[in-house]
Structures are given as C-alpha cells and as structure tokens.
C-alpha positions in Angstrom: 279.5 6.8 52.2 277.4 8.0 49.0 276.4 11.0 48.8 273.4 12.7 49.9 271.2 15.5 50.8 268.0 16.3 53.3 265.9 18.9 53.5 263.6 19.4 56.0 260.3 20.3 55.2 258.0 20.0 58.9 257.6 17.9 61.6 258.0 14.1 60.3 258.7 15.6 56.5 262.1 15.3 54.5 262.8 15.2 51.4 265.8 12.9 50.8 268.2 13.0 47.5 270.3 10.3 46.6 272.4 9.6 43.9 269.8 8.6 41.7 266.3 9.2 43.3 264.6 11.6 45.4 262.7 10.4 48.4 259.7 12.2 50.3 258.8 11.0 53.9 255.2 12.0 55.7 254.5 15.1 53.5 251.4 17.1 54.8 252.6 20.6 55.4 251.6 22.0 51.5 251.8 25.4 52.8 253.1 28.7 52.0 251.6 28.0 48.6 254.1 28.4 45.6 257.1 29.0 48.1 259.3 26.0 47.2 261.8 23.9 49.0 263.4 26.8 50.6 260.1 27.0 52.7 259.6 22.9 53.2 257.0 23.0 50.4 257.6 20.4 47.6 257.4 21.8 44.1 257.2 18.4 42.1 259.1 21.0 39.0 262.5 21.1 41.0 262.4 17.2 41.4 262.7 16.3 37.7 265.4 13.8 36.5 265.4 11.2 39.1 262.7 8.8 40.3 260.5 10.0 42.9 259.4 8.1 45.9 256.8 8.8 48.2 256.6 6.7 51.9 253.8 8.0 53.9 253.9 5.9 57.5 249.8 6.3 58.6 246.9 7.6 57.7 247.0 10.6 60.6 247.0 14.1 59.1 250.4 15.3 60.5 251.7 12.2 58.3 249.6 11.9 55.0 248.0 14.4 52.5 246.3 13.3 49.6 247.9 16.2 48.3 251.0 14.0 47.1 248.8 12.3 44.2 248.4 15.6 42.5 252.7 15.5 41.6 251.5 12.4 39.1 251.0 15.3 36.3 254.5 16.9 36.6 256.3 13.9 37.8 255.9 10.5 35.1 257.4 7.7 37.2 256.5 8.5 40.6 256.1 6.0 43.3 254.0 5.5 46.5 254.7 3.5 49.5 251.8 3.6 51.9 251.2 2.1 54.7 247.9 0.0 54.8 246.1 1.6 56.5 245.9 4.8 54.5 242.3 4.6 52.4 244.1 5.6 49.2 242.6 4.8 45.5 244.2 1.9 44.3 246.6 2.4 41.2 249.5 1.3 39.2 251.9 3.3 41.0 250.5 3.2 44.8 251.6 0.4 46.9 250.5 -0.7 50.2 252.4 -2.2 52.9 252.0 -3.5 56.4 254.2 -4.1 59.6 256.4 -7.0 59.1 256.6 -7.2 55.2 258.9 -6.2 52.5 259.2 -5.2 49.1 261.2 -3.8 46.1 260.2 -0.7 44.4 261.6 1.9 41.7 265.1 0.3 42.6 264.6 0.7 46.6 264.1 -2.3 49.0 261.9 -1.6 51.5 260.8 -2.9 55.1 258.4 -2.4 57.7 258.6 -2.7 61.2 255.1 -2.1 63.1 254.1 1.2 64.8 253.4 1.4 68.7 250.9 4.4 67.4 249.4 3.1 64.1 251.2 2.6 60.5 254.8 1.1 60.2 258.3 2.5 60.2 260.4 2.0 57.4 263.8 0.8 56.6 264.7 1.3 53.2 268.2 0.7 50.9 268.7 2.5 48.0 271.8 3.8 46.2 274.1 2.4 48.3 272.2 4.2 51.6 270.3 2.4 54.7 267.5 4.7 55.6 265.5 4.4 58.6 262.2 6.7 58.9 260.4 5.8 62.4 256.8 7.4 61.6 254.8 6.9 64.6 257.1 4.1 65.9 258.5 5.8 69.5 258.5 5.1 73.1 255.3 7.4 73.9 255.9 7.9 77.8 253.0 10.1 78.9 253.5 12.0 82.3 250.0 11.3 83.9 249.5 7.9 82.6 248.8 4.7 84.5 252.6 3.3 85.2 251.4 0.1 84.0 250.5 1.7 80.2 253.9 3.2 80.3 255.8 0.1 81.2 253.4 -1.6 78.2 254.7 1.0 75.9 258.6 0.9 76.8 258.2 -3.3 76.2 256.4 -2.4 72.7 258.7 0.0 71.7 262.2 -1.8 73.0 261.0 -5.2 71.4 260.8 -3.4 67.9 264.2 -1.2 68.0 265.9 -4.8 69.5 264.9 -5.7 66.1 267.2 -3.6 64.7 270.3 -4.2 67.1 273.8 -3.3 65.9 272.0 -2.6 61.8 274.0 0.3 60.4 271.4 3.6 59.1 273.6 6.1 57.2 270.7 8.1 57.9 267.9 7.9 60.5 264.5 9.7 61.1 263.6 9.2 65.1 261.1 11.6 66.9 262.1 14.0 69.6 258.8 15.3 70.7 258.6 17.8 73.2 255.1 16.9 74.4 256.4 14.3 76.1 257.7 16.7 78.6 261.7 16.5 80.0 262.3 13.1 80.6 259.9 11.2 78.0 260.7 13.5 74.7 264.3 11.5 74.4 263.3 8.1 75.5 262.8 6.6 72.4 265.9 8.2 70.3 268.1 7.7 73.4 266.8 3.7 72.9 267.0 4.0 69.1 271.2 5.6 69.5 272.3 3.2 72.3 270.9 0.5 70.1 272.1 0.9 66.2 275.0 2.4 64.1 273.2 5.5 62.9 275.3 8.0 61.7 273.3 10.8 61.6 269.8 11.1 63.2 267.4 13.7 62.4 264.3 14.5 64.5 261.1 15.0 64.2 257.4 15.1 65.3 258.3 18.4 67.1 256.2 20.2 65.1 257.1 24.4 65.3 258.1 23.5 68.8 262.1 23.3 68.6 262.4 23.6 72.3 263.4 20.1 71.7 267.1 20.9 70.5 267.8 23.0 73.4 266.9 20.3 76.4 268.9 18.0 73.6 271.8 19.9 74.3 271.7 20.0 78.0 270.9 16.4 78.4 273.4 14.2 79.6 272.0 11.1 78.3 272.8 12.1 75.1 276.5 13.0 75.8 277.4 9.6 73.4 275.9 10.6 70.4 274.7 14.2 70.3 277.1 15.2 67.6 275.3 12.6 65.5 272.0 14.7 66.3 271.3 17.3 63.5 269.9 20.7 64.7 267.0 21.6 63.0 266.6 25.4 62.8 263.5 25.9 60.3 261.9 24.3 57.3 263.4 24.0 54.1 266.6 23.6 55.8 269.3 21.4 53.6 271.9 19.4 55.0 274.3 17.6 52.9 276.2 14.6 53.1 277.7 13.1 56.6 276.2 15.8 59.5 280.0 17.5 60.4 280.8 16.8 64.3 
C-alpha cells in the first residue's frame, strides 16, 4: 500500500498526505488561531511542495468555510472540489460537482455519490490510494421519528453504499455520530464495513463528543472490523500509514 498520513483536524475535517499531494476534507474549524496542525488548524505554510486539494461535501457550516479561499496567497496551485450546492465565486481553480458525476483534477479522479442529507460523498484515486470521504452521506436513524421516515432513510442510504459493494478504500471517512443515540450512531458505518474492503475507517461527525469510541468498543456488531476503526483521541492527531491492529 503507498504510503500515507492523516491528521485529524474536527468533526468531518482531515487533512490527508500522499505521496505527492495533500488533501483537505470539510475544513471549518479555523480555530485556535495561529496554532497549527498540532491543534487541527491548517496553516497553508506547512503544506508547501505538493499540490493542494480542497473537497468540501455541502454547503452546511460544520462542512464548508469560506475560509479555505484565503490559502490561494500562500499556496499557488491549489485546488477546490465543491459540491454544487456550495454558493462559492466562480474561478479558475474552484470546481463544482454534483451526485452522480465525475471528474479529474490536479492528478486525482474524482466521484460523487449523492447525500441522504444534502451535498455528495466522494470517492477519489490518487497516488496509487482509493479514498472514500462520506460527508453527509449516513443512515440518519432518529429515535423519535415516524418508523416509516426511518425505514425511507435505511433504503436511501443502503441503495447508495450497495453502490459501492466489494470496491476496496485504503482509506475511508464514515460518520459515527453519537446523536443518534446507542443503536443508530453505528448503523451507517456498520453498513459501510459489512459492505466494502476498507482498510482503515476513520470517523467523524462526532464533533467534541468522543463518547462515540467508547460504545464502539463495547459493541458487538462491530466485533468484524473494529481493529480497522481508528480511535480518535483529539485534533491534530496524526496517524501514519496502515492503522496497526
């Protein structure tokens, strides 16, 4: 497998280095000001000497900051992949992208599948890597909700990661959120494992909550493939190469 390195940087944020590129996923967190990586803060001088790309899934605010266009000064050669329906200024190096297309930027293919929130997920190759970043796209089982919007939900969110049957990620993005409560906060990367070859699946959309890792390690379902799980223990945390079991 190439090499790599992640870092995380907060809920749905990573910063992803490759052999010959650094990629940036759902950046919105641009706080503590002037602390650096080691904090999950992007400081565009530490990313010099490889291509830059920037995916940002959907317009929400815990996925996009406007904030990214400001690393154009420091960073010549920067790229953005946006999904379309982020109101962004049009320019050279800004491209939009909707659910169900496909295209080849800064020496990355890219593809969308769509969201059952809003936006797209992206699968990406690059250097010899298969990335998946889910954004929004999860099985969103609400305790409280009619049984009938839940059961529309698991169909929406199944017929998308079906999609992707048996496709190997060397590296997968997949949110474990907590608000789901205990048995809808796995549902979707329980799907997402039982259903690809992902060697190592990060999660996210927890925000500072990482309760998460702890029902992750008492839950049975995910006896098969919880030493593929990172554990995330705070932001700016690096993790290099295949996770170790």
């Amino acid at each position: 497998m190439p090499a790599y390195t992640v870092r995380y940087l907060y809920h749905s944020s990573f910063l992803l280095e490759t052999a010959s590129h650094y990629l940036i996923f759902d950046y919105y967190r641009n706080s503590p000001h002037g602390r650096g990586l080691n904090s999950g803060v992007i400081d565009p001088a530490a990313l010099t000497g490889k291509p830059v790309l920037v995916f940002a899934s959907h317009s929400h605010g815990d996925h996009y900051d406007p904030v990214i266009f400001r690393w154009r000064g420091q960073l010549p050669g920067i790229q953005y992949i946006l999904s379309s329906d982020i109101a962004a200024p049009a320019a050279a190096d800004t491209h939009f992208i909707g659910p169900d297309a496909s295209l080849r930027v800064g020496g990355a293919a890219v593809r969308t599948l769509p969201s059952t929130d809003l936006g797209v997920a992206f699968v990406i190759e690059v250097d010899g890597l298969r990335i998946y970043h889910a954004g929004d796209l999860n099985w969103w089982h609400w305790e409280g909700e009619p049984d009938s919007d839940n059961r529309d939900m698991a169909r929406a969110y199944c017929a998308q990661i079906d999609r992707l049957q048996g496709e190997h990620f060397d590296v997968a993005f997949v949110p474990l959120d907590p608000r789901l409560g205990r048995l809808g906060y796995l549902l979707g990367l329980d799907y997402f494992a039982a259903h690809t070859d992902a060697a190592v699946i990060f999660p996210m959309h927890f925000g500072s909550d990482r309760r998460v890792f702890d029902w992750l390690a008492q839950d049975r379902r995910a006896d098969d493939y919880r030493p593929r799980v990172a554990r995330i223990e705070h932001r700016g945390q690096q993790f290099s190469g295949p996770l170790s079991r």
